[in-house]
Structure formats: structure tokens, C-alpha cells
N, CA, C and O of each residue as an XYZ file, in Angstrom:
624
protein
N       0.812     -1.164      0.000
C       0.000      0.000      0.000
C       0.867      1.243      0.000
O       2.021      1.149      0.419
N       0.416      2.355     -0.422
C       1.152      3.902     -0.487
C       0.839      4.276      1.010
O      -0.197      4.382      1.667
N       2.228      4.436      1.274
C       2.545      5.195      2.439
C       3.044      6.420      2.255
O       4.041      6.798      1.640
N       2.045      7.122      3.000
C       2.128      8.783      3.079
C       2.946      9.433      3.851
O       3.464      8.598      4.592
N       3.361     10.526      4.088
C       3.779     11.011      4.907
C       2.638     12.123      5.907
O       1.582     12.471      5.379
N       2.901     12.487      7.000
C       2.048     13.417      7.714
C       2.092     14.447      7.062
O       0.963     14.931      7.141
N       2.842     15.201      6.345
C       3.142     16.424      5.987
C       1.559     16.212      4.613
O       0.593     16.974      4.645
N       1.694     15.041      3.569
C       1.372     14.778      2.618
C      -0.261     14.734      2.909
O      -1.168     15.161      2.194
N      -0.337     14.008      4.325
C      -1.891     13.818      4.613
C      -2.398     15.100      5.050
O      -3.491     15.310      4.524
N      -1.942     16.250      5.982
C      -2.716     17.080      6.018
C      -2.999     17.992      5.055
O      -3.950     18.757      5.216
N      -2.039     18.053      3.663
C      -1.888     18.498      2.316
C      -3.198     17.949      1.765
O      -3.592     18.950      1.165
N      -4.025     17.128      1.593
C      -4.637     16.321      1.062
C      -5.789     16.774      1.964
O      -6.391     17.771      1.564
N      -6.093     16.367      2.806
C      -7.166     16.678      3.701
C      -7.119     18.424      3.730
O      -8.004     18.756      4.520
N      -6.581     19.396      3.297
C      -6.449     20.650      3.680
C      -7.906     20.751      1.984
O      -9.015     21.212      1.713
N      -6.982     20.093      1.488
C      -6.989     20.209     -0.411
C      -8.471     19.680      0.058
O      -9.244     20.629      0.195
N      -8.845     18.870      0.235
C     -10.419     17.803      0.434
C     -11.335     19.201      1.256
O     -12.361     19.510      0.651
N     -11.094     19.861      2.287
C     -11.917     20.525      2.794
C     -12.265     21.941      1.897
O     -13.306     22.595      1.850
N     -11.178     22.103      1.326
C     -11.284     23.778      0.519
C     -12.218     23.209     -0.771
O     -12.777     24.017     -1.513
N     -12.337     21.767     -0.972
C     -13.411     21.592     -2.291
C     -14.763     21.408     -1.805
O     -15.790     21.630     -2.446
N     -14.646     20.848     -0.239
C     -16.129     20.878     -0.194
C     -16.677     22.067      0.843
O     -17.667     21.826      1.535
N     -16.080     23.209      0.918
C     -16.255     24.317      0.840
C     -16.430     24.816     -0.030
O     -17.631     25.072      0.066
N     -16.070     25.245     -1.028
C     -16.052     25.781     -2.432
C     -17.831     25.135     -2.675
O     -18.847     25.761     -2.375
N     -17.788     24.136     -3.118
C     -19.070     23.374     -3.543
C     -19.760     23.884     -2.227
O     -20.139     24.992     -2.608
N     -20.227     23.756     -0.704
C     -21.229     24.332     -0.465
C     -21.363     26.055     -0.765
O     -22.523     26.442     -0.906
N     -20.284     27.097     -0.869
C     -20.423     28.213     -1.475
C     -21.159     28.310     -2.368
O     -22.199     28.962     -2.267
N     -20.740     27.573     -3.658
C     -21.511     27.390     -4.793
C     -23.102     27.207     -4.925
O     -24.034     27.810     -5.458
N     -22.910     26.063     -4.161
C     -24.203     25.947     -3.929
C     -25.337     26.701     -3.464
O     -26.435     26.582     -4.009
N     -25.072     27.722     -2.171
C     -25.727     28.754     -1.616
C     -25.704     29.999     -2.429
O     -26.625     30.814     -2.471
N     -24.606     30.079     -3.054
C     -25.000     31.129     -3.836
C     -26.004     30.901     -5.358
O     -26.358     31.932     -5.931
N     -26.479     29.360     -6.028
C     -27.477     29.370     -6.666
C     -28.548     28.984     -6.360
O     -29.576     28.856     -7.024
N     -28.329     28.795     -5.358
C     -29.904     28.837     -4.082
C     -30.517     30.357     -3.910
O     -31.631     30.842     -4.108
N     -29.618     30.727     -3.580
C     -29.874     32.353     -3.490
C     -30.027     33.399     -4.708
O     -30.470     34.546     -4.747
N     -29.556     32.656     -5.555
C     -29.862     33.667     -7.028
C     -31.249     33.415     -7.250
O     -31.977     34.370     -7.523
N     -31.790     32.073     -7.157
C     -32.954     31.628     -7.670
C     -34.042     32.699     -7.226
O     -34.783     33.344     -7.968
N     -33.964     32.736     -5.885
C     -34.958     33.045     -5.026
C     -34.635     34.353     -5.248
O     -34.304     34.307     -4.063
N     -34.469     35.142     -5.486
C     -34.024     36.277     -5.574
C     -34.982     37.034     -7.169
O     -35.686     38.039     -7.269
N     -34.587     36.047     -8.124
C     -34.703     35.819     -9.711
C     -36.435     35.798     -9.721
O     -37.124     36.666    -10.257
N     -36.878     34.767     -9.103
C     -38.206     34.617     -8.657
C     -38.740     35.720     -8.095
O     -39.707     36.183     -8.700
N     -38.436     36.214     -7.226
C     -39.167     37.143     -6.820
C     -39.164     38.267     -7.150
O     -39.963     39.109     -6.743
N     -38.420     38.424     -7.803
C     -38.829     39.753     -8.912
C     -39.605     39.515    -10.152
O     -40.275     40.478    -10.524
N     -39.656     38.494    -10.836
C     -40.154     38.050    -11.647
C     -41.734     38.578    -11.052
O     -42.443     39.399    -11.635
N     -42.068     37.894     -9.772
C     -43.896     37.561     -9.342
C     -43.901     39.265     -9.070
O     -45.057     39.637     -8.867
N     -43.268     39.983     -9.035
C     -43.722     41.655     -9.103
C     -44.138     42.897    -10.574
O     -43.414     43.429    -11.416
N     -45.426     42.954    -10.343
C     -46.017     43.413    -11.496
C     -45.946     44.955    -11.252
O     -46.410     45.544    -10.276
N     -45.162     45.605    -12.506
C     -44.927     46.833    -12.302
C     -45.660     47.908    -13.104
O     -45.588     47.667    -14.308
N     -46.311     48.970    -12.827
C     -46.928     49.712    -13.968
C     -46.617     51.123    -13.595
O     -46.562     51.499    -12.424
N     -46.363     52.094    -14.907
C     -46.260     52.620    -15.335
C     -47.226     54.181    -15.341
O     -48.386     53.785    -15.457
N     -47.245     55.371    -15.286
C     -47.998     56.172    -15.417
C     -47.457     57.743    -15.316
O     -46.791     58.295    -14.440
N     -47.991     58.223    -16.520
C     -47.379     59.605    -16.812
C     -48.159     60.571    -16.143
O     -49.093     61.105    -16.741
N     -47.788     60.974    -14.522
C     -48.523     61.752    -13.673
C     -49.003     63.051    -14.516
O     -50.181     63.405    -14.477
N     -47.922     63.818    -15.363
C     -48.335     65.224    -15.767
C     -49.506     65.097    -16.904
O     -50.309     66.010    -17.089
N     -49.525     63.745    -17.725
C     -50.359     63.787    -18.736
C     -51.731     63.780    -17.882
O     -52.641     64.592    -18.042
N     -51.723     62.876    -17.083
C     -52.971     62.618    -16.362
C     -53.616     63.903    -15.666
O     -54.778     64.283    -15.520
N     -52.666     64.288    -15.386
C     -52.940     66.360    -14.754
C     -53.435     66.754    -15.696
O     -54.623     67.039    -15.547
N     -53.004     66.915    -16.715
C     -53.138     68.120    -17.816
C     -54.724     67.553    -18.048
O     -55.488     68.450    -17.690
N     -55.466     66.371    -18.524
C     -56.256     65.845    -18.525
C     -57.636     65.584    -17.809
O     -58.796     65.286    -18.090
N     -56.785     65.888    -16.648
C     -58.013     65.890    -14.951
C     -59.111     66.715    -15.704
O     -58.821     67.565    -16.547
N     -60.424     66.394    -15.330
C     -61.440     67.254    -15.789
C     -61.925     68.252    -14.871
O     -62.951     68.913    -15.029
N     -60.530     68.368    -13.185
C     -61.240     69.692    -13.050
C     -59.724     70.712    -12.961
O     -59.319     71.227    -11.919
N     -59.110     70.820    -14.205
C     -58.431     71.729    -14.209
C     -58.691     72.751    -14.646
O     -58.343     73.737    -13.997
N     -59.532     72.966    -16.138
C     -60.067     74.054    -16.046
C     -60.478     74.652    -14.766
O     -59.979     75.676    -14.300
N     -61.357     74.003    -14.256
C     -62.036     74.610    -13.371
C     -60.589     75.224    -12.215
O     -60.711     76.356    -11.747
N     -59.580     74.561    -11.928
C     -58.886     74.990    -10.945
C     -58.330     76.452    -11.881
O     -58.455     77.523    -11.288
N     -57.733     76.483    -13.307
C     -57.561     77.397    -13.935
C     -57.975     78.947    -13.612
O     -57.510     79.960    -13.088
N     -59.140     78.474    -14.259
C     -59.987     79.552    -13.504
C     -59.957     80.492    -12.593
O     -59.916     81.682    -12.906
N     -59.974     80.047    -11.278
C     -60.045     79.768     -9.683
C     -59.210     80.499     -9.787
O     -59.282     81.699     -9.524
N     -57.805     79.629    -10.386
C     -56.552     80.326    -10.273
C     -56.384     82.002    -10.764
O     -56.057     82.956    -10.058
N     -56.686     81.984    -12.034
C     -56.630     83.120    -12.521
C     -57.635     84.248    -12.103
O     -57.659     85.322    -12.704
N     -58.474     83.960    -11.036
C     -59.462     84.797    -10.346
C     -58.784     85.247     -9.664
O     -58.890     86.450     -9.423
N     -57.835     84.496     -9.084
C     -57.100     84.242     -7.415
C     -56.104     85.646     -7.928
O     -56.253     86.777     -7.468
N     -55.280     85.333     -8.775
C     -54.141     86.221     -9.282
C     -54.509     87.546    -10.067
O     -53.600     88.341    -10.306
N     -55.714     87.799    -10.449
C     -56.243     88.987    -10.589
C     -56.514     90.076     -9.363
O     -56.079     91.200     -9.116
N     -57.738     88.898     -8.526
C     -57.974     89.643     -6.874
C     -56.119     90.256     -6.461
O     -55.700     91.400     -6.281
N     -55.598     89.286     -6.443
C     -54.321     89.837     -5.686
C     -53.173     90.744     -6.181
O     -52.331     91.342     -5.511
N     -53.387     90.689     -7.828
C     -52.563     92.206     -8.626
C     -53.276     93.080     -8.229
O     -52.623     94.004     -7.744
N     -54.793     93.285     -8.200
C     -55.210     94.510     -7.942
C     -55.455     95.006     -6.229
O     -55.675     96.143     -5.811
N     -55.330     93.735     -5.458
C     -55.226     94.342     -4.063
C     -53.740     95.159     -3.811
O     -53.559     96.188     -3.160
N     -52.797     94.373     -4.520
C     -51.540     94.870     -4.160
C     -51.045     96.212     -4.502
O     -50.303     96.944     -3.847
N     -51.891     96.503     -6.276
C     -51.677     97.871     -6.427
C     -52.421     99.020     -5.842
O     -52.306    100.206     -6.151
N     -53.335     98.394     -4.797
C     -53.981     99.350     -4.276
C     -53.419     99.553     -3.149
O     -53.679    100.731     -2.906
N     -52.784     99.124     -2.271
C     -52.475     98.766     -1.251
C     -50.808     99.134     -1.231
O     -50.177     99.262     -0.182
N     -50.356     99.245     -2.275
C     -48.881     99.400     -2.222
C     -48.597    101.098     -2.803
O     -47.637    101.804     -3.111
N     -49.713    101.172     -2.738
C     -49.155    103.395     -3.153
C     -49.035    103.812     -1.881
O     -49.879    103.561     -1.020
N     -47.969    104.481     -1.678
C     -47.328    105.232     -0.830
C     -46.506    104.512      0.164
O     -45.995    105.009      1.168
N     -46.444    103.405     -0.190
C     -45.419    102.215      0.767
C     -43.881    102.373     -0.259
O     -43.540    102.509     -1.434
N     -43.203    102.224      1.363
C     -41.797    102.478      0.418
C     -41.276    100.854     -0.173
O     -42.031     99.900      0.015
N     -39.860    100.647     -0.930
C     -39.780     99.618     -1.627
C     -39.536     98.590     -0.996
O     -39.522     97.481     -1.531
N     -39.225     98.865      0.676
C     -39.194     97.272      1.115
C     -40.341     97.119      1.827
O     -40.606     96.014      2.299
N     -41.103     98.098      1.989
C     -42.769     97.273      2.561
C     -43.597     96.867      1.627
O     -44.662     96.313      1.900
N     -43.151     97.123      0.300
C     -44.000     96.614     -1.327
C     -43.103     95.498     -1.279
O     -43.861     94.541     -1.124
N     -41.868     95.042     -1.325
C     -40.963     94.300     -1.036
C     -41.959     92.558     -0.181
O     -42.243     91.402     -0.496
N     -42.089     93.399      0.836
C     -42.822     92.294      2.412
C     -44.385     92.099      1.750
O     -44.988     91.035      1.620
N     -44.752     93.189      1.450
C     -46.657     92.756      0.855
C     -46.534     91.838     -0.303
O     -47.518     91.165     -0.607
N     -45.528     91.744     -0.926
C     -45.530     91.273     -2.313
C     -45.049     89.987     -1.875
O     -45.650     89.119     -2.508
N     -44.064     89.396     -0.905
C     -43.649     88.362     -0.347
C     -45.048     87.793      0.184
O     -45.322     86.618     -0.059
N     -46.077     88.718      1.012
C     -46.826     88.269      1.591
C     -48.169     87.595      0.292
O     -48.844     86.567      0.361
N     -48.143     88.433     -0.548
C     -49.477     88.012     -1.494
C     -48.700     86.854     -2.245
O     -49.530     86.039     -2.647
N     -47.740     86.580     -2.495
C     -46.746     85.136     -3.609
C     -47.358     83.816     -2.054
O     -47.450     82.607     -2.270
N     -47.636     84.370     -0.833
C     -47.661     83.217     -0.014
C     -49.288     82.918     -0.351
O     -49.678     81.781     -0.616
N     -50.046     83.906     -0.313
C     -50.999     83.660     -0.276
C     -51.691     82.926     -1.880
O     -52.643     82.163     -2.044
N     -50.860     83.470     -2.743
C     -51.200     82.618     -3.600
C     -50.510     81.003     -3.643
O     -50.874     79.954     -4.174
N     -49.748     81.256     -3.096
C     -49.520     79.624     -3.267
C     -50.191     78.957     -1.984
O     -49.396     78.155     -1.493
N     -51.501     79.028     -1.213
C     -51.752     79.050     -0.422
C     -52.939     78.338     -0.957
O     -53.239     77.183     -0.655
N     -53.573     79.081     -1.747
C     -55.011     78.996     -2.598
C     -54.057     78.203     -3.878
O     -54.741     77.188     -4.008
N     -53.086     78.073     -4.732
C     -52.989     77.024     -5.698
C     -53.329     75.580     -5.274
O     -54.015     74.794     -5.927
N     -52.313     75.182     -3.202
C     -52.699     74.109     -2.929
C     -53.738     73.771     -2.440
O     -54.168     72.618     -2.462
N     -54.322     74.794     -1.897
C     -55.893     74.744     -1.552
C     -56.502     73.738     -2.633
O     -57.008     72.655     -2.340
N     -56.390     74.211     -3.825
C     -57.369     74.502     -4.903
C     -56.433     72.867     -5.671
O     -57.239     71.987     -5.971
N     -55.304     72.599     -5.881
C     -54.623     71.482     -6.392
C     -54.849     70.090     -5.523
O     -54.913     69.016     -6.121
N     -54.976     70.169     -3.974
C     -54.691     69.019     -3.563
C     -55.798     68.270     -3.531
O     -55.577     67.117     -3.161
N     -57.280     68.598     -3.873
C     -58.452     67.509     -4.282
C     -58.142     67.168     -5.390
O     -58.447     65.975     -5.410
N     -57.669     67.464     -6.487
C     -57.308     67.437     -7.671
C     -56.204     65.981     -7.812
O     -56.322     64.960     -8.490
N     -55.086     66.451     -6.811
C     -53.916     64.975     -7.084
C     -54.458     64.011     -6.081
O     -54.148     62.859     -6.385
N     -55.218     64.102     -4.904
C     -55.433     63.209     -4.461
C     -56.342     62.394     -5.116
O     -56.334     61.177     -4.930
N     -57.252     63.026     -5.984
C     -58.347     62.109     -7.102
C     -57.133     61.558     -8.011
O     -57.334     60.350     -8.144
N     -56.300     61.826     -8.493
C     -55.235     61.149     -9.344
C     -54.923     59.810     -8.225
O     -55.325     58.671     -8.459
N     -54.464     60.030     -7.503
C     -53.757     59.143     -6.595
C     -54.611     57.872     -6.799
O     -54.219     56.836     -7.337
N     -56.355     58.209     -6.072
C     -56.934     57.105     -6.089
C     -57.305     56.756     -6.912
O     -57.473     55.540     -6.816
N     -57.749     57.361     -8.349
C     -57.198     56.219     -9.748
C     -56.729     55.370    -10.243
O     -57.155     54.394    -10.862
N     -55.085     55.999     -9.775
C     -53.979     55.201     -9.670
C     -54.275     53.820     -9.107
O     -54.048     52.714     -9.597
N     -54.892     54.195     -7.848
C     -54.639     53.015     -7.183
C     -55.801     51.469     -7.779
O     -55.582     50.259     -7.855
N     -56.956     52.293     -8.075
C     -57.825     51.764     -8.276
C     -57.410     51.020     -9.406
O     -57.143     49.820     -9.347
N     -57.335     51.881    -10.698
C     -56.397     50.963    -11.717
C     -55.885     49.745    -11.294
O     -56.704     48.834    -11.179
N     -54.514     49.474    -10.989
C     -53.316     48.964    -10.211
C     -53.937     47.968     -9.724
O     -53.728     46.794    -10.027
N     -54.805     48.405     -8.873
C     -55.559     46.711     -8.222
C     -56.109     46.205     -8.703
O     -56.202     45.034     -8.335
N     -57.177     46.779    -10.279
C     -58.140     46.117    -10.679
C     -56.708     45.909    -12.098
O     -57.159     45.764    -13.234
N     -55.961     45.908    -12.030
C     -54.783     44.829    -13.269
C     -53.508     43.919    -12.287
O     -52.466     43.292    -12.478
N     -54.058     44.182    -11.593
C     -52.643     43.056    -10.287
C     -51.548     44.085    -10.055
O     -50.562     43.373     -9.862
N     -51.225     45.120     -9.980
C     -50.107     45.294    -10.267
C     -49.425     45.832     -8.787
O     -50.044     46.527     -7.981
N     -48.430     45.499     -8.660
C     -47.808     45.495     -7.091
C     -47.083     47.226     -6.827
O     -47.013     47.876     -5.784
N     -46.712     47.508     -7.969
C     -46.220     48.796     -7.776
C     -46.301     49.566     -9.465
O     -46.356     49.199    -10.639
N     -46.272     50.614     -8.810
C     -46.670     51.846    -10.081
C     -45.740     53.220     -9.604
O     -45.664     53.960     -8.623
N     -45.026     53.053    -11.075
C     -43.589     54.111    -10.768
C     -44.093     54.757    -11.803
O     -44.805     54.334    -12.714
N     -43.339     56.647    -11.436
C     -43.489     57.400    -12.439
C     -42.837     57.090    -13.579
O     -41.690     56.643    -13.556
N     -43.811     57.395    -15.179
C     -43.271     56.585    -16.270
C     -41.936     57.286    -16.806
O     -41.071     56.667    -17.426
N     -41.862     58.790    -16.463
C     -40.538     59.190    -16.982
C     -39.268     58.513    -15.824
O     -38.218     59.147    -15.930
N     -39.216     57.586    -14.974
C     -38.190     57.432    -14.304
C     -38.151     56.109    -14.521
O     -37.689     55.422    -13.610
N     -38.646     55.403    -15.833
C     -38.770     54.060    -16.620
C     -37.674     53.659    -17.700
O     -37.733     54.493    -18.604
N     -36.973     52.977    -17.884
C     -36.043     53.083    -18.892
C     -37.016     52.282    -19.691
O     -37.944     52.663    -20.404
N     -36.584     51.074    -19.404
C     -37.830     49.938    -20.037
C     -38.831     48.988    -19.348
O     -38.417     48.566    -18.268
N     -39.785     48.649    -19.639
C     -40.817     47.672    -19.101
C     -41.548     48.384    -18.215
O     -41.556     49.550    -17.821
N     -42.212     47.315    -17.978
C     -43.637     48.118    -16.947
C     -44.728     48.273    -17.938
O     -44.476     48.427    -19.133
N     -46.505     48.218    -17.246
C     -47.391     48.270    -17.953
C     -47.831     49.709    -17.660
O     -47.966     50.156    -16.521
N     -48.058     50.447    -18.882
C     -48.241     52.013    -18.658
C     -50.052     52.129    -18.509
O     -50.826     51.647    -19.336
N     -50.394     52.753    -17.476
C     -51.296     52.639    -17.237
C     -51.997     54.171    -17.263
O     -52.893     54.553    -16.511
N     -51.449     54.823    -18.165
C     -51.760     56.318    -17.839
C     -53.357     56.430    -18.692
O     -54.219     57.260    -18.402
N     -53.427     55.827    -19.321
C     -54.776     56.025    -20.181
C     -56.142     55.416    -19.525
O     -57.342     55.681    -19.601
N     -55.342     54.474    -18.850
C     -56.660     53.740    -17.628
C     -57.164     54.732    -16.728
O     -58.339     54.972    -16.447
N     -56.203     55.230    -16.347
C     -56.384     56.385    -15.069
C     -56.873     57.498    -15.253
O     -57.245     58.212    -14.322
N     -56.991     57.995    -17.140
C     -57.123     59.290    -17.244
C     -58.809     58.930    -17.735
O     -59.581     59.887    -17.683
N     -59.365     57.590    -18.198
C     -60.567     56.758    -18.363
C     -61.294     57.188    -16.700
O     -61.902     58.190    -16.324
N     -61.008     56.283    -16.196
C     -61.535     56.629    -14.942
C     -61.923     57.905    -14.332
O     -62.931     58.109    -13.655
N     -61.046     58.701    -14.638
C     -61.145     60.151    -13.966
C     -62.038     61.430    -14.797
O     -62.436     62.575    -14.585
N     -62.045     60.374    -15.887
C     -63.386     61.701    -16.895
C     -64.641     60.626    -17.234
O     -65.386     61.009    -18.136
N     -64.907     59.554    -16.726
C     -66.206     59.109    -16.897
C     -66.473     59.367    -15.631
O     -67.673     59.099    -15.579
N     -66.043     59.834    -14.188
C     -67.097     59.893    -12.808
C     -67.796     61.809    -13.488
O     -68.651     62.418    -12.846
């Protein structure tokens, strides 16, 4: 029989453990790809162009409007209101009326995106879909759902 030396056997047995290390590595790491691979796969992603769906909302006119009422009332309060004020208290009123209009835009905007929102959502659940990203931050794939949403929001 082959007689070894000690030096030779723990050489061998060193060599035997680093392969079946290697192989369980291997192994865990295509265990772990799988599952990984899979579960992105079972995630349904869709798509939707928030600004088209804005521009579209059927009550923008109407916020339009509103708006441009809003910004009339407040050119002509300001020019009434700002004769004989020097340039940094027209300065502070004029700071103060830019607040107030953006005060009344979100007033007047946030029934508006929150009806987008629940579109969205409504869509999304009634096609499976697990998540819905804005479509300009899409390179490729995903089901675009912007025409569903903009359906929904002009037949109520």
C-alpha cells in the first residue's frame, strides 16, 4: 500500500476541505440567485405619466380659472395697497401676497392629485399590479397605465 507522509496527509485533507467548501459556497449562492430571480419576476410593475394625467383631470379648467381669479384679486389688491409704501414694505406685501397665492394654488390642487392618486390606485388593483412608478423614471418595461387612469377620472 502507499505510504504517506504526515506532511502529505494534512496536504490532502487541507486540499479535500477547501473543495467541499467551495461546492457548499456554490451551492448557496445558486440557491440564493434563484430566489431572488423569482421574486422579482412575481412583481407586477406599472407605469404612469402623472403630468399627462394632470393636464387631462377634468377639473383643471375649473382649478384654472379659480386660479386666474385668485391672481387677478391679488394684482389689484396689491396695487392698491402698495401706493405710498416704500420699496421694502412693497418688497414684504408682495412676499406676503406670492404666499398667499400659493396658499389657494394648494388649496385649490390638492383635491385634484389626491383624485389622481386614487385612480392610480384603483387601476393597479383592478390589473394586479404590485407597484406603479413614475413613467418618466422608466427606462424599459412596466405596464403604462396612464390612459386607464385618465378613463376613470373623466367618466365619474
Amino acid at each position: 500500500m502507499l505510504k504517506l507522509e504526515k506532511k502529505q496527509v494534512k496536504f490532502i485533507s487541507v486540499l479535500i476541505a477547501l473543495v467541499f467548501m467551495g461546492s457548499v459556497v456554490a451551492l448557496a449562492l445558486t440557491q440564493t440567485g434563484s430566489g431572488i430571480a423569482s421574486a422579482a419576476s412575481s412583481v407586477n410593475v406599472g407605469v404612469v405619466d402623472r403630468d399627462q394625467v394632470l393636464s387631462q383631470h377634468p377639473s383643471v379648467a375649473d382649478f384654472q380659472t379659480k386660479m386666474n381669479a385668485a391672481i387677478t384679486e391679488v394684482q389689484k389688491d396689491f396695487e392698491e395697497k402698495s401706493q405710498g409704501m416704500t420699496d421694502q414694505e412693497k418688497a414684504d406685501y408682495y412676499r406676503q401676497c406670492q404666499q398667499r397665492l400659493a396658499q389657494k394654488q394648494n388649496e385649490l390642487m390638492d383635491p385634484i392629485l389626491k383624485s389622481i392618486d386614487e385612480a392610480i390606485k384603483k387601476v393597479a388593483d383592478s390589473k394586479g399590479l404590485s407597484v406603479v412608478i413614475e413613467k418618466a423614471a422608466v427606462v424599459y418595461g412596466g405596464t403604462d397605465i396612464t390612459q386607464d387612469v385618465i378613463s376613470r377620472l373623466t367618466k365619474k
